[in-house]
C-alpha positions in Angstrom: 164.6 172.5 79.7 167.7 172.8 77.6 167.1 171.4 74.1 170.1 169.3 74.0 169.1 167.8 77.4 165.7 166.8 75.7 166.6 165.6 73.4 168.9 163.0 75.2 165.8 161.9 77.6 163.9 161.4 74.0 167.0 159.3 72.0 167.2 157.2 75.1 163.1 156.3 75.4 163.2 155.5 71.7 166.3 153.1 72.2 164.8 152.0 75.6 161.5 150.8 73.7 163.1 150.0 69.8 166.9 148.5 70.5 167.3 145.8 68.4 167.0 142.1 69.6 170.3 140.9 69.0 172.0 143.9 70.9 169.6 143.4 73.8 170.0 139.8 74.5 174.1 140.2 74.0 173.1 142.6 77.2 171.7 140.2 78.8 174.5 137.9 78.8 176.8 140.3 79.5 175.4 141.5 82.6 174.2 137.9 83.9 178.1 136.9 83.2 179.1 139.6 85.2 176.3 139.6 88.2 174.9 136.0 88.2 171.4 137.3 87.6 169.2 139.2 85.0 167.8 141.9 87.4 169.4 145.2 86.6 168.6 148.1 89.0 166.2 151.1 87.9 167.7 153.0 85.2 171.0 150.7 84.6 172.8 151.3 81.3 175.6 149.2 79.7 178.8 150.8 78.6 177.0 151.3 74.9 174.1 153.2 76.2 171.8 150.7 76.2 169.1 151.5 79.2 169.0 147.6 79.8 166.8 148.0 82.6 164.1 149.9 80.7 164.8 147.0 77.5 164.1 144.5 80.1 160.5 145.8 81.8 159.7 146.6 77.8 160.1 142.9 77.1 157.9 142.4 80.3 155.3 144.4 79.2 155.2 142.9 75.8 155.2 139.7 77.3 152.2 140.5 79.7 150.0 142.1 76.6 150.8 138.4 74.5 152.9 140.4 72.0 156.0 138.1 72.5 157.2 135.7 70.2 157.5 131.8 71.6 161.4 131.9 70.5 161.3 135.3 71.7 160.0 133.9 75.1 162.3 130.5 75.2 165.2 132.9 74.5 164.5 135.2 77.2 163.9 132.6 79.9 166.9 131.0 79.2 168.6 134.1 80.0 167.6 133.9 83.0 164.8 136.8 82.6 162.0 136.8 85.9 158.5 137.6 84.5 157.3 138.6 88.0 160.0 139.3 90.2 157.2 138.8 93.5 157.1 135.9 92.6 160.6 134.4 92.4 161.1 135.9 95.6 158.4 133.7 96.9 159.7 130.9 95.3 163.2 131.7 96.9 161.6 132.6 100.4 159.9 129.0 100.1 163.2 127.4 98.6 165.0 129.1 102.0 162.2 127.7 104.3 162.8 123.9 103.1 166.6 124.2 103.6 165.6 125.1 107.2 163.7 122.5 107.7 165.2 119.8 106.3 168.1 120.2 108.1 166.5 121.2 111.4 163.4 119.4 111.6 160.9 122.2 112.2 160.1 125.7 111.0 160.8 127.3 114.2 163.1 130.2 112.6 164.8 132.5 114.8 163.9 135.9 113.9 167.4 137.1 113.2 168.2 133.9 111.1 170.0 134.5 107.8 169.9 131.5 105.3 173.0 130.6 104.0 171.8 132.1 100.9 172.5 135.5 102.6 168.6 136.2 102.6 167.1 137.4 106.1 164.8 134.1 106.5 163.5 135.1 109.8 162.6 138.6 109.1 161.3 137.5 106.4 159.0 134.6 108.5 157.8 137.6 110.8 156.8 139.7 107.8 154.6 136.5 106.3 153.1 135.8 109.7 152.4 139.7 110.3 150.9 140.1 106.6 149.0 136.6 106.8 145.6 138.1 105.8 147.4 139.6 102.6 149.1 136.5 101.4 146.1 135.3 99.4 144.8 131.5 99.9 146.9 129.3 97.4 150.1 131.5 99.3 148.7 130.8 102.6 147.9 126.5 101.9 151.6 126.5 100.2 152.9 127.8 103.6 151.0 125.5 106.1 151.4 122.7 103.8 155.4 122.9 104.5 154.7 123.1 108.8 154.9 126.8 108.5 153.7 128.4 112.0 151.5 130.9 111.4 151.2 131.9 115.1 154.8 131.6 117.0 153.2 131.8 120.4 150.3 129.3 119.5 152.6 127.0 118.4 155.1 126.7 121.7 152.1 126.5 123.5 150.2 123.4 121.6 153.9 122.2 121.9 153.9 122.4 126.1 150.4 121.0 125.4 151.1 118.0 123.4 154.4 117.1 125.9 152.1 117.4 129.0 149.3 115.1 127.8 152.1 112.7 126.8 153.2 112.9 130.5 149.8 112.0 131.5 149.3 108.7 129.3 152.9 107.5 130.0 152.5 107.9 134.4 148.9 107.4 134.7 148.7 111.2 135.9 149.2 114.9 134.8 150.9 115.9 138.1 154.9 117.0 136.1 157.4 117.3 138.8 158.1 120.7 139.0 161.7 120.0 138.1 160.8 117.7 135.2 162.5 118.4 131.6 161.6 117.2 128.7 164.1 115.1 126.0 163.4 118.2 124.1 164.1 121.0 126.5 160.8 121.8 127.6 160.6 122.7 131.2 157.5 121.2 131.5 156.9 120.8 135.2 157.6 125.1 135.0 155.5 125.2 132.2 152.7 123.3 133.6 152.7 125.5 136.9 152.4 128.4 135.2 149.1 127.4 132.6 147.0 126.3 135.9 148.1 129.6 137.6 146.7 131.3 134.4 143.6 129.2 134.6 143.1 130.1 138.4 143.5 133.5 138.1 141.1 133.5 134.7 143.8 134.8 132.5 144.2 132.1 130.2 142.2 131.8 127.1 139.0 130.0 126.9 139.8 127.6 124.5 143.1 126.9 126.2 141.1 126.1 129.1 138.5 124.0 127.4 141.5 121.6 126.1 142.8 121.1 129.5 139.8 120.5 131.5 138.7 118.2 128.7 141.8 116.1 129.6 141.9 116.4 132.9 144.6 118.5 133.2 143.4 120.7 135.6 142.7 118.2 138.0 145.1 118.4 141.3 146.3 115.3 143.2 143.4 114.9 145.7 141.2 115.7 142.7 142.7 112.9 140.4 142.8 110.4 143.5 139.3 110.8 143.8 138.2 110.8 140.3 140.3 107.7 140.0 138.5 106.0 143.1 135.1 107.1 141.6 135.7 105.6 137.8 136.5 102.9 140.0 133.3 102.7 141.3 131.3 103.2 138.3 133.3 100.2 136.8 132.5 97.7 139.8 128.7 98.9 139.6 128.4 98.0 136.3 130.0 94.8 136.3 128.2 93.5 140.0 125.0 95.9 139.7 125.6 97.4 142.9 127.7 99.4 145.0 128.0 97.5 147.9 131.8 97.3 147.5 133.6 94.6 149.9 135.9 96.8 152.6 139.0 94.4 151.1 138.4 95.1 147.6 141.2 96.1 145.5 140.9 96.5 141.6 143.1 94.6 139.1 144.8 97.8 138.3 145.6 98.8 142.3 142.8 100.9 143.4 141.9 100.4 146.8 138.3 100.8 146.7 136.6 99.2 148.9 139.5 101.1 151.8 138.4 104.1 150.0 134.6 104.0 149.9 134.6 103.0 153.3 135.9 105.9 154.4 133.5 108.7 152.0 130.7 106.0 153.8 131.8 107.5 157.9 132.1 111.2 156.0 128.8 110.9 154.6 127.5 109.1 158.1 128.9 112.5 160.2 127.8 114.4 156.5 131.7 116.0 156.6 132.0 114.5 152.8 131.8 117.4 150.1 128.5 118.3 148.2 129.6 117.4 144.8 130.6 113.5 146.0 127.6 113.4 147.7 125.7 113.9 144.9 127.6 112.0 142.9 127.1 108.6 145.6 123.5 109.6 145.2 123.3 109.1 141.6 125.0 105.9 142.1 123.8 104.7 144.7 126.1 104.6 147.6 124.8 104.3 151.0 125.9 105.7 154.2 126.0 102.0 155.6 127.5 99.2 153.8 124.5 96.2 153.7 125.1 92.6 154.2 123.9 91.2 150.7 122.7 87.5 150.0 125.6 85.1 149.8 128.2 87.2 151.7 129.5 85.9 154.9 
């Protein structure tokens, strides 16, 4: 190595590490005047030689070893200096994810989004939801305390979910017109088609499948018109103590049970009615001929 090239590297390591205070922090502000920031690139060095860069991380390191001065500290940080630069750019990537939401309601980013900070938001979302596991707790609670969706997929489909079960307490039934759209944009009666298809076939996931049978969702229209009918029953048995429903009976909410049970009565006479409501008349009660009780004309 030539000696005069040596000795350069070695002047510019002692500066680096010994420049004076007052000529680093006029550095500072000359470069945050001129940039808007206090985060030179590796190896920058101002017009006067000073490596600012290399000043900077030196500061950094003193800071991190508690060899810093509070003034030295107050006068730093108001220079705009970042201690951990992961770190602000969390804060900026959370800062980014609130302007989304706040001004569209959910955290739903598309994956080529740029904020209108000019910082690729939804590359950024992928990246966090690809590198969950690595984020650490208190990064992870910070996220899913904002509505942050960890699983883009699992989300849009608790989404279909949550619309289709409102369907169903609002009509009574969970049988969405195929055409049906919600005031969101869900095509829900498309949606819905395709989730029981997936449970048919055995394709969709098991606890996908254990939601929607637990709410009935599965159910098809004969299905629901005979659970409805047999609820029905269960009620009336419990309130008279029998199942000896009147052929006319109709129940304050429009089920026609007694129509109804007449006819699973001449199925189960001719034994054409299905094994599962057979056994479920047997546990009740229901008999294949409706009696004449006391006090019934």
């Amino acid at each position: 190595m030539p000696p005069d090239f040596a000795r350069a590297i070695s002047v510019r390591i002692v500066r680096s590490a010994s420049s004076g205070w007052a000529e680093g922090t006029a550095a500072c502000v000359a470069y945050r005047d001129v940039h808007g920031d206090l985060e030179p690139p590796r190896g920058w060095t101002t017009a006067e030689g000073l490596p600012l860069y290399s000043w900077l991380e030196n500061q950094k390191t003193r800071y991190r070893e508690d060899r810093t001065t509070p003034a030295e500290i107050t006068e730093l940080e108001r220079l705009g200096i970042l201690w951990n630069k992961h770190d602000h750019i969390w804060e900026q990537f959370l800062a980014d994810l609130v302007t989304f939401r706040d001004e569209h309601g959910h955290l739903g980013v598309p994956q080529k989004y740029v904020a209108p900070s000019g910082r690729p938001l939804g590359t950024q979302v992928t990246t966090r939801r690809t590198t969950w596991d690595e984020l650490g707790a208190e990064r992870q609670a910070e996220l899913l305390e904002l509505g942050f969706i960890r699983d883009r997929l699992e989300h849009y489909w608790d989404q279909g979910f949550a619309a289709w079960l409102e369907f169903t307490r609002e009509h009574g039934h969970p049988i969405v017109p195929y055409d049906h759209i919600t005031a969101s944009g869900l095509r829900l009666g498309h949606w819905r088609v395709g989730q029981l298809s997936k449970l048919r076939s055995g394709d969709l996931p098991p606890e996908r499948a254990k939601r929607m049978k637990a709410n009935q969702l599965d159910l098809n229209g004969s299905e629901l018109h005979e659970l409805r009918h047999l609820e029905a029953l269960q009620e009336y048995r419990l309130a008279q103590g029998h199942t000896e429903v009147p052929t006319d009976h109709v129940t304050a909410d429009g089920v026609k049970l007694g129509r109804w049970l007449c006819n699973q009565r001449k199925k189960l006479r001719n034994n054409t009615i299905s094994p599962d409501l057979a056994r479920e008349f047997s546990r009740l009660g229901v008999r294949a001929v409706l009696r004449k009780l006391p006090g019934r004309g």
